[in-house]
C-alpha positions in Angstrom: 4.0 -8.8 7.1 4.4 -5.2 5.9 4.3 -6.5 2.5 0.6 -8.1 2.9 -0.9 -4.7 4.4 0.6 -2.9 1.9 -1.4 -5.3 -0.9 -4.1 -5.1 1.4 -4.3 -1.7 0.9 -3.9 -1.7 -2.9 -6.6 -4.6 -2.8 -9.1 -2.6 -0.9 -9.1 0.1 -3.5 -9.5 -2.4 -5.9 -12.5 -3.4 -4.7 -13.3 0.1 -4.3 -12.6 1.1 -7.6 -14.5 -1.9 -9.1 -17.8 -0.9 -7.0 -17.5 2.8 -8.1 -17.3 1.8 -12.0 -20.4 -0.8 -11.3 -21.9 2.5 -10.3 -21.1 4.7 -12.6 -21.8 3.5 -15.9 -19.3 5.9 -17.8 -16.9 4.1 -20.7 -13.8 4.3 -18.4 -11.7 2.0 -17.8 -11.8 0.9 -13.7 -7.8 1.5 -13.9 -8.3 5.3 -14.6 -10.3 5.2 -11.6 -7.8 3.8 -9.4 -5.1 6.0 -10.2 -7.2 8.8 -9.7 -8.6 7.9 -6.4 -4.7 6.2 -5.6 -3.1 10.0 -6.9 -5.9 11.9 -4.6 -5.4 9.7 -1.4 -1.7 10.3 -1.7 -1.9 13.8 -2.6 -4.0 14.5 0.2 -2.1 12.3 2.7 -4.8 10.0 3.6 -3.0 7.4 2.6 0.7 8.5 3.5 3.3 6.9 0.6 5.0 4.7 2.7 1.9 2.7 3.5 2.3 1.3 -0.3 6.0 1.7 -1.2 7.4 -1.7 -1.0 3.9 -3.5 -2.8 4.0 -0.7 -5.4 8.0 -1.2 -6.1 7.3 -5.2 -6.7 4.4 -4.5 -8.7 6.3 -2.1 -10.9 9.6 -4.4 -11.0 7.3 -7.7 -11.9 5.1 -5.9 -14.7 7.3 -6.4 -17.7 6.8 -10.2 -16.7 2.8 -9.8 -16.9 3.0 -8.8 -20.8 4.7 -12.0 -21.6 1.3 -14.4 -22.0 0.1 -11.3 -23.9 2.8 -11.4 -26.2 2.4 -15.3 -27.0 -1.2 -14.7 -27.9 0.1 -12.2 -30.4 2.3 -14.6 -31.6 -0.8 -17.2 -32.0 -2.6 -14.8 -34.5 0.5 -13.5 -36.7 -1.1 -14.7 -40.3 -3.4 -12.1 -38.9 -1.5 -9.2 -38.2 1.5 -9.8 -40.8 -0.7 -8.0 -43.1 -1.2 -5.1 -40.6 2.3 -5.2 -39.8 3.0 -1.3 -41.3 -0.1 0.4 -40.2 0.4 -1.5 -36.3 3.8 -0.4 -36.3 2.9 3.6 -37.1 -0.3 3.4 -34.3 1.8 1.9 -31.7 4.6 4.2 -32.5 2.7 7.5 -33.1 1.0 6.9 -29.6 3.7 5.9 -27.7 5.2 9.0 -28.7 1.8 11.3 -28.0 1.4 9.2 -24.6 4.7 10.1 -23.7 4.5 13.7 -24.5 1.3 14.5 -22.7 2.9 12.1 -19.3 5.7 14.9 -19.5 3.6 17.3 -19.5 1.5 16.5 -17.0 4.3 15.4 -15.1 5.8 18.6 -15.1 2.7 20.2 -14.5 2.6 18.5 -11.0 6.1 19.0 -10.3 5.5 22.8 -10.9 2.5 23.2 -9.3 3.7 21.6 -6.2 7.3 23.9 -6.1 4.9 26.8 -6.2 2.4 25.5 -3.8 5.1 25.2 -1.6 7.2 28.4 -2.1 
């Protein structure tokens, strides 16, 4: 049962999210919104994290499985991108690398902002 309120939860911010991008018409994705509004309610404890530990752990353990139909679409088109094979391999790997640079920063951003907010 704790399980279903917990996805309850994540749902109903979903739905939130969704409204809020209907409403603002900027060319963001409705995903940035929710882990903004998610990071804000956490941050300020209006949503304490234990309210959306166990949904968020199986959501993060079962998301490798939800780029596998991705993956055999990719494989449907490959006369396609077997002639983009080089430049596809240098995007994906230069930003994997730049997205993983600015997440560390950011990361330890927040982790330094919080020791001194709490020293």
């Amino acid at each position: 049962m704790k399980l279903l309120e917990q996805f309850g939860i994540i749902l109903t911010l979903t739905f939130i999210v969704e409204t809020i991008k209907e409403l603002i018409p900027l060319p963001i994705p409705a995903s940035i919104y929710g882990l903004i509004l998610m990071l804000t309610l956490l941050k300020l404890k209006i949503i304490p994290i234990i309210s959306v530990k166990h949904a968020s752990k199986f959501l993060l353990e079962t998301m490798p499985i939800m780029f596998i139909p991705a993956a055999v679409g990719l494989l449907n088109t490959w006369d396609v991108i077997r002639s983009l094979l080089v430049p596809l391999t240098l995007v994906v790997s230069l930003s994997t690398i730049i997205v993983m640079v600015i997440s560390g920063h950011i990361t330890q951003f927040i982790i330094n902002f919080d020791r001194r907010k709490g020293a």
